[in-house]
C-alpha positions as CSV (number, residue, x, y, z in Angstrom):
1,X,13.5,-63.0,23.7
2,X,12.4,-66.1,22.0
3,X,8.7,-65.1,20.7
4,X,9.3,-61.8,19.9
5,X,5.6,-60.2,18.6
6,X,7.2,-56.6,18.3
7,X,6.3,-54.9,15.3
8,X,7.9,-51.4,14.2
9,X,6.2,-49.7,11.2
10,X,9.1,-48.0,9.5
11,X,9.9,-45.8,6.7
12,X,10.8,-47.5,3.8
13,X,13.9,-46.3,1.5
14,X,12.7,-46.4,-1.4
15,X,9.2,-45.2,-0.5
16,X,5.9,-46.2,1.4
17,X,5.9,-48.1,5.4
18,X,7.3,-51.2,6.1
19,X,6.1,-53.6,8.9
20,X,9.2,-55.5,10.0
21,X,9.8,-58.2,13.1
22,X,13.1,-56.9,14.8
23,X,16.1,-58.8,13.7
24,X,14.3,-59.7,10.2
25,X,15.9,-58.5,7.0
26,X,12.7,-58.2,4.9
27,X,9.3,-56.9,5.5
28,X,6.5,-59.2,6.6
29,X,4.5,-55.8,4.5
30,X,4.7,-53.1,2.8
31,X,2.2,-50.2,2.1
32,X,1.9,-46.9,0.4
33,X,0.9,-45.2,3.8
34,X,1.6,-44.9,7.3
35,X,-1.8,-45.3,8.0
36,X,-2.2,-48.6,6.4
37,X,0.5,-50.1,7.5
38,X,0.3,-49.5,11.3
39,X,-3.2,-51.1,10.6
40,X,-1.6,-54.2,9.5
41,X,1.0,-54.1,12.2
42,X,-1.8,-54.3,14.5
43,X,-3.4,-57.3,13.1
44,X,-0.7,-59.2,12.9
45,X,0.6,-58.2,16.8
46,X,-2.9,-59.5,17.7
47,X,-3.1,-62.5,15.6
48,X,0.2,-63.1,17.5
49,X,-0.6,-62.8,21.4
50,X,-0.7,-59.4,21.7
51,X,2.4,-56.9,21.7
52,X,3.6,-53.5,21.1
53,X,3.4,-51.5,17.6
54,X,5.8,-48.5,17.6
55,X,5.2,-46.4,14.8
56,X,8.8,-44.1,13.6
57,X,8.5,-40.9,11.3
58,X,10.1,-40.5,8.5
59,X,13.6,-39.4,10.3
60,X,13.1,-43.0,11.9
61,X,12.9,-41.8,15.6
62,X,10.2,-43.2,17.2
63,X,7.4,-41.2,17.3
64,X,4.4,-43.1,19.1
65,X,3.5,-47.0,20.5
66,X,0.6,-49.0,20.7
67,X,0.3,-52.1,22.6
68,X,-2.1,-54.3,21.1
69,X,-3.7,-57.0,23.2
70,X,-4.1,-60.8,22.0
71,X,-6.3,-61.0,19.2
72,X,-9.8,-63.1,19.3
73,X,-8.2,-66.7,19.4
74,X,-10.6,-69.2,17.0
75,X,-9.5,-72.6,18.7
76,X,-9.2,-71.2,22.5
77,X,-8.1,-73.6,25.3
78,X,-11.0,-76.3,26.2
79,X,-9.1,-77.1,29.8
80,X,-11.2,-74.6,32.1
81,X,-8.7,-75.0,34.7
């Protein structure tokens, strides 16, 4: 896929969730809490155009999804077409 706006919210090593874009070696974030960072996921997946956030548990199985849709656009299309 060439715009890939997947974000999994993973377990991080060394402690804390990581939001990474699949394929990526580093985090776009990291926070001390699930909770926080599937919030974060899910701005940037809207501020993207909208895709899916799958949240993993600590074993890193996937435990749950959320597709987010397109965020609020600031400069959206004038052509009315």
């Amino acid at each position: 896929m060439g715009n890939d706006n997947r974000r999994p919210v993973v377990p991080n090593d060394k402690g804390g969730w990581d939001v990474k874009k699949p394929g990526s070696e580093r985090s776009s974030v990291h926070a001390d809490t699930q909770k926080a960072a599937i919030t974060r996921a899910k701005e940037i997946v809207g501020n993207a155009g909208g895709a899916e956030v799958r949240i993993h548990g600590r074993d890193g199985r996937i435990r749950n999804s959320d597709t987010v849709a397109p965020g609020n656009d600031p400069v959206p299309p004038r052509d009315k077409k």
